[in-house]
N, C-alpha and C positions, 0 to 999 in steps of 0.2 A: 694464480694470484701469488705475488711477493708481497713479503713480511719482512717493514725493515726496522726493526728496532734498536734501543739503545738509550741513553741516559740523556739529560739536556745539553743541548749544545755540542753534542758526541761528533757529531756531522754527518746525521741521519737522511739528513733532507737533501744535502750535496752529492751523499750516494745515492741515491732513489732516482735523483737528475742523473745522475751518470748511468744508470742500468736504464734507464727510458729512452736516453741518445741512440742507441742502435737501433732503433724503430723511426718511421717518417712520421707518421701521423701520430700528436702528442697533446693531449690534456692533462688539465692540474685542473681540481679540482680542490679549491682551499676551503679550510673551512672557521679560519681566523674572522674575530669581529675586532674591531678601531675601538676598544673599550676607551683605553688610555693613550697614554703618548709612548708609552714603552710597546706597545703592540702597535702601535702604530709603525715603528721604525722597523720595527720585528716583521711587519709585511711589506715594507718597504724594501726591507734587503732582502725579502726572498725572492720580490717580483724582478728585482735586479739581477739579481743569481739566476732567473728563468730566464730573460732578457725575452724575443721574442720567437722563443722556442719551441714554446707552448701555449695553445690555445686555455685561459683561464674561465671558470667557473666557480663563483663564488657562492656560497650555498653555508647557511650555520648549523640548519635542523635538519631538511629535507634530504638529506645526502641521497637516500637509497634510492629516489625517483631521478635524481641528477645523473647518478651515475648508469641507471637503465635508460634515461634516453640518449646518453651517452654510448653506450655499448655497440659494436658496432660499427661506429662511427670515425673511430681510432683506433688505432694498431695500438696504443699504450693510455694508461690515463694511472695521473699517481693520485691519490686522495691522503693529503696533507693536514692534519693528521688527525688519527683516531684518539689522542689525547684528548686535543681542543673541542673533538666533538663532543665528546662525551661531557667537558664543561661547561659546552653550551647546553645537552639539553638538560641537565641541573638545573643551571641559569635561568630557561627558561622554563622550568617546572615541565617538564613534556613525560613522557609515560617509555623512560630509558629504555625498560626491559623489550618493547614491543619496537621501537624502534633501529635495537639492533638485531630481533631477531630479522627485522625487512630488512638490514643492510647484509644480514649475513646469506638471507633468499637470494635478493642479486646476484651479490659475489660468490655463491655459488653455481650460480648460471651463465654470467659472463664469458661470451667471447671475445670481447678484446682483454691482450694481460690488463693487469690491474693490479700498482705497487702499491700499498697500504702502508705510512709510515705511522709509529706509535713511540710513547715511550715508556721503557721500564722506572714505574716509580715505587714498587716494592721491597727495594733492598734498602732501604733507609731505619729510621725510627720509626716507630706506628705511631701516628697525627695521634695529637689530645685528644679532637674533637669529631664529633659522627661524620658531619659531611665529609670532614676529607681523608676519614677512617672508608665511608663507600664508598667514595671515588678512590682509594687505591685498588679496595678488594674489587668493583666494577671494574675497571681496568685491567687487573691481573686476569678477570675471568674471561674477557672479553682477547685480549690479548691469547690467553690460551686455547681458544676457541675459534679463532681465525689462524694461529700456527696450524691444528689440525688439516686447518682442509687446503692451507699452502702448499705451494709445489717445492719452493723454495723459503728459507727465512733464515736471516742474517742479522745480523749482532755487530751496532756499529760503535768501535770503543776509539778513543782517542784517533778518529777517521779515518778510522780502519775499518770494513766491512769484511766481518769473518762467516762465512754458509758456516748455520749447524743444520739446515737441513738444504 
């Protein structure tokens, strides 16, 4: 498994595309929902930026069963991103802790690679408020807990993809 992380807009996703290209067989796995009109455009330019590259999978909760009957199947599969999941299952009240320890079972059994893009959102100010006080620490823990068991992870700063491991 690759780890690509980075800040918003860093150009996390464009790397992730670009380390997947050297494999034939290619999924994405998004895990965006069309809340508004700003995500709406936001998956609009990503499916553009995939063009028809990659076979797509759309999935907000369920990821860990997507990605096992996925496995396998493709020599690559990027899952787009560990952020968004994580505010879906907020969103939709789902039982966080259990659902990543199944995506982290997967993806530690997985044989096809599988790039995991996320983003760093703990170097800022610590939020007012609870919820988005647990969604940083949930993130940072989660985040640190799929570096462990990467092969590789990268750190992507002004579109620059730097390996610290």
């Amino acid at each position: 498994m690759i780890l690509v992380t980075g800040g918003v807009k860093s150009g996390k996703s464009t790397f992730a595309l670009s380390l997947a290209l050297k494999y034939e067989k290619r999924a994405f796995v998004a895990t965006g929902v069309p809340f508004d009109d700003e995500m709406k455009e936001r998956i609009r330019k990503h499916k553009e930026e995939r063009k028809d590259l990659f076979d797509t999978y759309e999935e907000p909760v369920d990821v860990a069963n997507v990605l096992r009957e996925l496995d396998g199947k493709y020599d690559v599969i990027i899952l787009e991103c560990l952020t968004t999941y994580l505010g879906n299952l907020l969103h939709y009240n789902e039982d966080v802790e259990s659902r990543f320890n199944m995506l982290v079972d997967v993806v530690e059994g997985m044989s096809s690679e599988l790039v995991v893009v996320t983003n760093e959102v703990g170097w800022g100010i610590i939020p007012e408020n609870n919820l988005a006080r647990r969604y940083v620490e949930l993130l940072g823990r989660w985040n640190s807990r799929l570096a462990k068991i990467a092969r590789e992870v990268y750190l992507v700063v002004s579109g620059i993809g730097v390996r610290i491991r």
